[in-house]
Biopython code that builds the backbone (N, CA, C, O; Angstrom):
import numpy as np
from Bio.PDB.StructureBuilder import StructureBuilder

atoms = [
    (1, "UNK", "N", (126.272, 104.044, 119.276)),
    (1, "UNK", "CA", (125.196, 103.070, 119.269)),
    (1, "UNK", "C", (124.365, 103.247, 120.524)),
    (1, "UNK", "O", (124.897, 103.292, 121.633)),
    (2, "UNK", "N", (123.073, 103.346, 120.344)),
    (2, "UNK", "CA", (122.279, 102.935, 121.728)),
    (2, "UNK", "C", (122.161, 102.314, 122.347)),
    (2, "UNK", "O", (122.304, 101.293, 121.674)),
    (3, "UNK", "N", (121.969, 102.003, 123.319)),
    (3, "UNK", "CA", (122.001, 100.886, 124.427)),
    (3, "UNK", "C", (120.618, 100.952, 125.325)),
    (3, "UNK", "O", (120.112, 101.896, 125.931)),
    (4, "UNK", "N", (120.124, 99.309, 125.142)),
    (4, "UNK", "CA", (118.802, 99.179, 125.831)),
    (4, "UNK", "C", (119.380, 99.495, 127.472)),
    (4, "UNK", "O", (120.411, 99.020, 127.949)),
    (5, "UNK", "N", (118.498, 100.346, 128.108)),
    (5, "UNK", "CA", (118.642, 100.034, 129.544)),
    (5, "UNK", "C", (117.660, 98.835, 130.317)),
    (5, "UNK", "O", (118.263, 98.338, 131.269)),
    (6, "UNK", "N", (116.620, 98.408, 130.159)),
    (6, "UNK", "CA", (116.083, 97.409, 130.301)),
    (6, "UNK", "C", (114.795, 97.922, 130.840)),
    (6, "UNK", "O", (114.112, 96.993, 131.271)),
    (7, "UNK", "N", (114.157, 99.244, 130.978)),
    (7, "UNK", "CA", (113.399, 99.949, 131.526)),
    (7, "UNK", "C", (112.665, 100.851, 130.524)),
    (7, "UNK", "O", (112.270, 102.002, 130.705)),
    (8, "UNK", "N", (112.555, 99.986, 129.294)),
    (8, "UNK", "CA", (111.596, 100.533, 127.983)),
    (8, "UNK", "C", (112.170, 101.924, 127.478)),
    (8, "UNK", "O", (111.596, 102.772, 126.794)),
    (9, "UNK", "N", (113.216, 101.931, 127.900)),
    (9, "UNK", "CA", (113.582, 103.136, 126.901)),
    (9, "UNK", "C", (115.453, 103.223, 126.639)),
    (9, "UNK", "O", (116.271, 102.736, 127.420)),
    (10, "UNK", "N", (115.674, 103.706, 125.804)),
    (10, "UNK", "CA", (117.396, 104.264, 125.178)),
    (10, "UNK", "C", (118.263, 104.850, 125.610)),
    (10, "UNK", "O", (118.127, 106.041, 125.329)),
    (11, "UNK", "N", (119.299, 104.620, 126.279)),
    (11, "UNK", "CA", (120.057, 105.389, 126.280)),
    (11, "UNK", "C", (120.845, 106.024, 125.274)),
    (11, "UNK", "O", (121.757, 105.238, 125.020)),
    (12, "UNK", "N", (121.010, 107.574, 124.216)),
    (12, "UNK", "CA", (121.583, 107.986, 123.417)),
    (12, "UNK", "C", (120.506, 107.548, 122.173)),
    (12, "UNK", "O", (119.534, 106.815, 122.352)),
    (13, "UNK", "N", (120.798, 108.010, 121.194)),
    (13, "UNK", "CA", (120.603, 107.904, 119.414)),
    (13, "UNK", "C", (121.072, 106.854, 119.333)),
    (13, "UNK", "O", (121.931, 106.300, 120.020)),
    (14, "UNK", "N", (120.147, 106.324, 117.908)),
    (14, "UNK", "CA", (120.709, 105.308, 116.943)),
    (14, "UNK", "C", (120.671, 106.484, 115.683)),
    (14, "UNK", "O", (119.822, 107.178, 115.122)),
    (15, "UNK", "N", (121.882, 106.289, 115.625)),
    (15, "UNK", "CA", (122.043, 107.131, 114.210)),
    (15, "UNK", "C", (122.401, 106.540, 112.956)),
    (15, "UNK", "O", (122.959, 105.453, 112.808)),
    (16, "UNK", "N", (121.955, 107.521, 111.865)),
    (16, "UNK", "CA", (122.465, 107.245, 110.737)),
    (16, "UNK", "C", (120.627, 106.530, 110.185)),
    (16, "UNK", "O", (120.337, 106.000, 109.113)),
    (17, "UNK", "N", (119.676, 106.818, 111.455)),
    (17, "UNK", "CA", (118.271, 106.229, 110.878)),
    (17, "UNK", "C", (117.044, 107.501, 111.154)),
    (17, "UNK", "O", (117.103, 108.623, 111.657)),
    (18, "UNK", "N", (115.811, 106.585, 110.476)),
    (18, "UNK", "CA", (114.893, 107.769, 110.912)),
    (18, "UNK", "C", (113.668, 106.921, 110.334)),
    (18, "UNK", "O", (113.635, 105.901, 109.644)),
    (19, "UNK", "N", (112.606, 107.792, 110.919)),
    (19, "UNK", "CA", (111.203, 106.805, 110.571)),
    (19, "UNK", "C", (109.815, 107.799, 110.089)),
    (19, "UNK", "O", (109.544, 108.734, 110.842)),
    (20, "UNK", "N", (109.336, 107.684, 109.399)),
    (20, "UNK", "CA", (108.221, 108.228, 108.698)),
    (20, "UNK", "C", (107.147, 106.959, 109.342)),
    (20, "UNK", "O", (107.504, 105.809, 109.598)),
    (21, "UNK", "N", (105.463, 107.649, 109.551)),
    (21, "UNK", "CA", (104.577, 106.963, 109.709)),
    (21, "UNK", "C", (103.945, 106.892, 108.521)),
    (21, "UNK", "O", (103.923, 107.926, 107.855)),
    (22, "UNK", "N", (103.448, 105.971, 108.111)),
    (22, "UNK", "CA", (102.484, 105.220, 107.124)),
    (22, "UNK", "C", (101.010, 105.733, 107.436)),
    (22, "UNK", "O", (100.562, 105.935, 108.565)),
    (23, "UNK", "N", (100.209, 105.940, 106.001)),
    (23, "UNK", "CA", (99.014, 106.157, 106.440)),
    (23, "UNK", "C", (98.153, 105.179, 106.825)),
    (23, "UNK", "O", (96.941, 105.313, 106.660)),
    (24, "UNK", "N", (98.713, 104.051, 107.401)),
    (24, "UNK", "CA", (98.134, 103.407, 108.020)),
    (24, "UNK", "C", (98.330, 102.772, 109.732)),
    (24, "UNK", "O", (97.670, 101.891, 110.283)),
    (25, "UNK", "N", (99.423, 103.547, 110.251)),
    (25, "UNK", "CA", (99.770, 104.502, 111.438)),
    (25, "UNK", "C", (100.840, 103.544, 111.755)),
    (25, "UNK", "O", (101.287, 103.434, 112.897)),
    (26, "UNK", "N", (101.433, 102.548, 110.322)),
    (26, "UNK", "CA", (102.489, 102.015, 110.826)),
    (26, "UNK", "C", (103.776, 102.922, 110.795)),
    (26, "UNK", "O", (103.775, 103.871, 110.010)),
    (27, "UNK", "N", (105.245, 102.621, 111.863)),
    (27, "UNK", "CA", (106.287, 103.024, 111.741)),
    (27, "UNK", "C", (106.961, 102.424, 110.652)),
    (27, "UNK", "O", (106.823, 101.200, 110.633)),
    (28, "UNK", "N", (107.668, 102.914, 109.709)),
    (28, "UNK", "CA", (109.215, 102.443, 109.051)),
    (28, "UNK", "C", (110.105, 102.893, 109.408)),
    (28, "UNK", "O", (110.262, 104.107, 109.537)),
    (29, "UNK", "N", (110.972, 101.984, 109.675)),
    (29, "UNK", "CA", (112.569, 102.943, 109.717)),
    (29, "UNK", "C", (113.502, 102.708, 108.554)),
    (29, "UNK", "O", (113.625, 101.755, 107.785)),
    (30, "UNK", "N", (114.253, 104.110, 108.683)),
    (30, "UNK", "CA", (114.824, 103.986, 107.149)),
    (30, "UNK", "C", (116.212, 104.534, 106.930)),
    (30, "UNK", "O", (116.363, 105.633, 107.465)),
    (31, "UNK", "N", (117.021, 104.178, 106.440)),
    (31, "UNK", "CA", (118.781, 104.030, 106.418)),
    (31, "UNK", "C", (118.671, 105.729, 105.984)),
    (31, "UNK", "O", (117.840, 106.103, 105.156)),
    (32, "UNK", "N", (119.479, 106.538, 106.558)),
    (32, "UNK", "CA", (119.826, 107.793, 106.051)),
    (32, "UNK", "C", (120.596, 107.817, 104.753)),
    (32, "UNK", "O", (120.296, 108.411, 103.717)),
    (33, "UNK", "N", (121.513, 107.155, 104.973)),
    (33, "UNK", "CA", (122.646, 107.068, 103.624)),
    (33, "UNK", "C", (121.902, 106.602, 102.522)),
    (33, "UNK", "O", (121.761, 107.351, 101.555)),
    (34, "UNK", "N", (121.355, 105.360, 102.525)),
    (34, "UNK", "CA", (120.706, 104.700, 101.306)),
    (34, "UNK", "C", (119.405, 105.347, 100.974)),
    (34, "UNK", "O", (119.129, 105.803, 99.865)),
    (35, "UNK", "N", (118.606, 105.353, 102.047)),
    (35, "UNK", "CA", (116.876, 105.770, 101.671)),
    (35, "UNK", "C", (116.606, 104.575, 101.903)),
    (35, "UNK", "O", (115.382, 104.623, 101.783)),
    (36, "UNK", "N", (116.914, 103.200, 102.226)),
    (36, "UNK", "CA", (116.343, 102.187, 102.163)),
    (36, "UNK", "C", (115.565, 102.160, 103.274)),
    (36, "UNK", "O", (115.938, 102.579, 104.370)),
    (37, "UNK", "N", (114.321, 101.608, 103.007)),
    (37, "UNK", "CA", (113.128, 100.980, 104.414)),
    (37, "UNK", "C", (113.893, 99.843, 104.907)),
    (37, "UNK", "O", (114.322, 99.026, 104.092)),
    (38, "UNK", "N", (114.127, 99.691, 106.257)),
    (38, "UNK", "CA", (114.802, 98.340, 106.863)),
    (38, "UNK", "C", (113.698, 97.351, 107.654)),
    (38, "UNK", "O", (113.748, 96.155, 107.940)),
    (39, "UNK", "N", (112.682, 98.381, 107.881)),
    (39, "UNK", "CA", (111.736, 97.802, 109.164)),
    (39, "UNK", "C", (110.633, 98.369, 109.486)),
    (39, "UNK", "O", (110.509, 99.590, 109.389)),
    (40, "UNK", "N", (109.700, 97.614, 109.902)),
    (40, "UNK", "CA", (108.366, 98.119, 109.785)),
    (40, "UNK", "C", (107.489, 97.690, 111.211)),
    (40, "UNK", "O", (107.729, 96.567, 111.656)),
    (41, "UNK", "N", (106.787, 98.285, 111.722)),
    (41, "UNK", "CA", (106.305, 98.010, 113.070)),
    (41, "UNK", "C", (105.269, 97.851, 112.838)),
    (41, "UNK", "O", (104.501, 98.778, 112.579)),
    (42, "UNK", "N", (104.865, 96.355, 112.868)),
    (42, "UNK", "CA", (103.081, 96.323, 112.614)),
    (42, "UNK", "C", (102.287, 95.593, 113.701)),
    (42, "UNK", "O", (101.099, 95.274, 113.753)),
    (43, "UNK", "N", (103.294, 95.429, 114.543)),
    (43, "UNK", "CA", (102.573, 95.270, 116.168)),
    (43, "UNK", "C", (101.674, 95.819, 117.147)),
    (43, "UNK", "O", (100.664, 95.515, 117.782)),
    (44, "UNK", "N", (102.827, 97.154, 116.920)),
    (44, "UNK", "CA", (102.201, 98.327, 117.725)),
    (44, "UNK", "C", (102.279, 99.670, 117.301)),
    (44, "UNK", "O", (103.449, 99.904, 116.999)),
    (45, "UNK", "N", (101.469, 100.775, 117.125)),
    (45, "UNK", "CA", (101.268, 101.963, 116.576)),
    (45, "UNK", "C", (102.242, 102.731, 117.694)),
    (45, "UNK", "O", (102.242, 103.946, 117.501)),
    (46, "UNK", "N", (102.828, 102.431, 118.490)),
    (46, "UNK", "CA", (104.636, 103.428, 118.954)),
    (46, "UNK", "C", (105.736, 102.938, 118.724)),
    (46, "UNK", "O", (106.411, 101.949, 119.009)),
    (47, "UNK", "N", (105.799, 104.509, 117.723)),
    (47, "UNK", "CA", (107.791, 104.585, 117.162)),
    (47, "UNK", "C", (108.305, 103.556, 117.683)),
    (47, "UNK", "O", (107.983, 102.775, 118.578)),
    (48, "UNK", "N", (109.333, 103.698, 116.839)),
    (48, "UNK", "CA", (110.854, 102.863, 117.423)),
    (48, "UNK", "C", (111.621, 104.027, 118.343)),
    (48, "UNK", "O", (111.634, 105.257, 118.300)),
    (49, "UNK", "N", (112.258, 103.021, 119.202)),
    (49, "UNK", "CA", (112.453, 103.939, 120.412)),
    (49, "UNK", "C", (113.942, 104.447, 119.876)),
    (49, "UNK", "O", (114.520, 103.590, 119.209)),
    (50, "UNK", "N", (114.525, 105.465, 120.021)),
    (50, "UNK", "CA", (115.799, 106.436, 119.903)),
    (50, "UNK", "C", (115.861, 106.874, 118.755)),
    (50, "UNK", "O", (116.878, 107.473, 118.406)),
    (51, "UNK", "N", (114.751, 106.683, 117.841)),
    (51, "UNK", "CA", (115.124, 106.858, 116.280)),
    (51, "UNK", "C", (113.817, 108.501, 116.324)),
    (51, "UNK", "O", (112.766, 108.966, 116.766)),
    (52, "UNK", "N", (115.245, 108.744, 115.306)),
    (52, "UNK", "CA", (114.284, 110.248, 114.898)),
    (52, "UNK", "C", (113.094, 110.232, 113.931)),
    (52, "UNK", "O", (113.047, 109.438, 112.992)),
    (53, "UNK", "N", (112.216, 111.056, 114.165)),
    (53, "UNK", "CA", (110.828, 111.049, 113.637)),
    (53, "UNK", "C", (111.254, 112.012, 112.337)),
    (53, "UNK", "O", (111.839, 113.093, 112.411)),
    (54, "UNK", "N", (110.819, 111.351, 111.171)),
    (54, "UNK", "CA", (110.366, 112.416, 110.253)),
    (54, "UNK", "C", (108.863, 113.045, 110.283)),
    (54, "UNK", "O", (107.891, 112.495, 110.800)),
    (55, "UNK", "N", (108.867, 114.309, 109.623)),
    (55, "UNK", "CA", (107.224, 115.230, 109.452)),
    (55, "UNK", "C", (107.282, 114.775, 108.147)),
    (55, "UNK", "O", (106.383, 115.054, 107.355)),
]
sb = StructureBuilder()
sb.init_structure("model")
sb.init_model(0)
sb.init_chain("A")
sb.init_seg("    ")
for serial, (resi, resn, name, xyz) in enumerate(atoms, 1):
    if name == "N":
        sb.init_residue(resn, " ", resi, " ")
    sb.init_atom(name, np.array(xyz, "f"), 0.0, 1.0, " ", f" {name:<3s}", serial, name[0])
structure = sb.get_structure()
């Protein structure tokens, strides 16, 4: 599991996830095992932090 350090960024992976951008430059993140969308960032146009980027 990752762990916030408190200094805007991750220590290690969150695994078992990953995130595709939307053509509308939102992030999703999305369960590897299932395919399910869990979460969606419509705050701010930067990733979720430790999670791997899909192309």
């Amino acid at each position: 599991m990752a762990k916030n350090t408190g200094d805007g960024y991750r220590k290690g992976a969150v695994t078992d996830r990953s995130q595709p951008q939307t053509p509308s430059g939102n992030w999703v993140k999305r369960d590897d095992d299932t395919g399910r969308f869990i979460d969606q960032k419509t705050t701010s146009k930067e990733p979720f932090k430790g999670v791997r980027k899909e192309q």
